[in-house]
C-alpha positions in Angstrom: 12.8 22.8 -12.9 11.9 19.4 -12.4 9.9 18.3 -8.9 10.2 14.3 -10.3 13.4 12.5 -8.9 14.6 10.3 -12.0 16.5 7.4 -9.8 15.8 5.2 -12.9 18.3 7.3 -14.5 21.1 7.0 -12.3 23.9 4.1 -11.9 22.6 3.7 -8.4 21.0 0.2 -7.2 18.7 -0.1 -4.4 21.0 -0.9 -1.2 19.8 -4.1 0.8 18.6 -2.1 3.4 16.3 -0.2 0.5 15.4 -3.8 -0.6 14.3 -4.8 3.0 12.6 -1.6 3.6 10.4 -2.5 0.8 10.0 -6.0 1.5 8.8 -5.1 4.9 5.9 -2.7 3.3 4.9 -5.3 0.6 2.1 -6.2 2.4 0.6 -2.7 2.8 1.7 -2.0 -1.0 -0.8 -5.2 -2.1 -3.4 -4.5 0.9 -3.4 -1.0 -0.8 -3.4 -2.7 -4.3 -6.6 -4.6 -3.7 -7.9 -1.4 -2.6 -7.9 0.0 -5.6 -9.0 -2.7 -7.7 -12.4 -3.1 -5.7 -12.7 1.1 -5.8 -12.3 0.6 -9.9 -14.9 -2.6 -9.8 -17.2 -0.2 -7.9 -16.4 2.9 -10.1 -17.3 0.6 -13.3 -20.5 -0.6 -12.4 -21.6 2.9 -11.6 -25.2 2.7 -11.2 -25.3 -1.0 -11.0 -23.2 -1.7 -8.3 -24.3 -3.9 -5.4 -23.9 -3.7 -1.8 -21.1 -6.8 -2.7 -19.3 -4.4 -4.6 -19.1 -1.5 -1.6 -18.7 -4.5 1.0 -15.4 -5.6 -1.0 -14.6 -1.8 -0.9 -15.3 -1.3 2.7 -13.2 -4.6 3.4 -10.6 -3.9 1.7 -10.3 -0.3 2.7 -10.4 -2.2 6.7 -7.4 -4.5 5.4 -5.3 -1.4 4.3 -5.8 0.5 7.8 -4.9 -3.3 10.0 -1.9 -3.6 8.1 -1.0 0.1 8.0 -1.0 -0.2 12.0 0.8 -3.4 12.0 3.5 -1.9 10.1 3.1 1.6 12.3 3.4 -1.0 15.8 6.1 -3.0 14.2 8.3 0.5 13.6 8.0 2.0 17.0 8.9 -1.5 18.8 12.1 -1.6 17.1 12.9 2.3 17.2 12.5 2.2 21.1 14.8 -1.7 21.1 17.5 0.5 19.1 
């Protein structure tokens, strides 16, 4: 038994509303993007990374949560308008 949905497989295209829901998250998807490429920078340099390096990290991880609560205040104004 298989726990990975294979959508790729199907016939099926994303709907509009699918294509909006993910537009909507794109910035969170690259906030969380750059995330990760400052924790690999940081990971890499191992012993020789500076306090830039965690600064990026730190930043970056502050980025993700603003636009995480964005998003989460954007959802519950128009849940409550509908």
């Amino acid at each position: 038994m298989s726990i990975i949905y294979l959508s790729a497989v199907s016939d099926e295209e994303p709907t509009p509303a699918d294509l909006a829901a993910i537009e909507q998250e794109w910035p969170l998807i690259t906030a969380e993007l750059d995330l990760l490429d400052a924790q690999i920078a940081y990971i890499n340099a191992g012993p020789a990374a500076s306090v830039l390096d965690r600064r990026r990290v730190r930043r970056a991880e502050h980025r993700v949560m603003v636009v995480a609560r964005e998003l989460a205040s954007d959802d519950s104004g128009s849940e409550g308008a509908a």
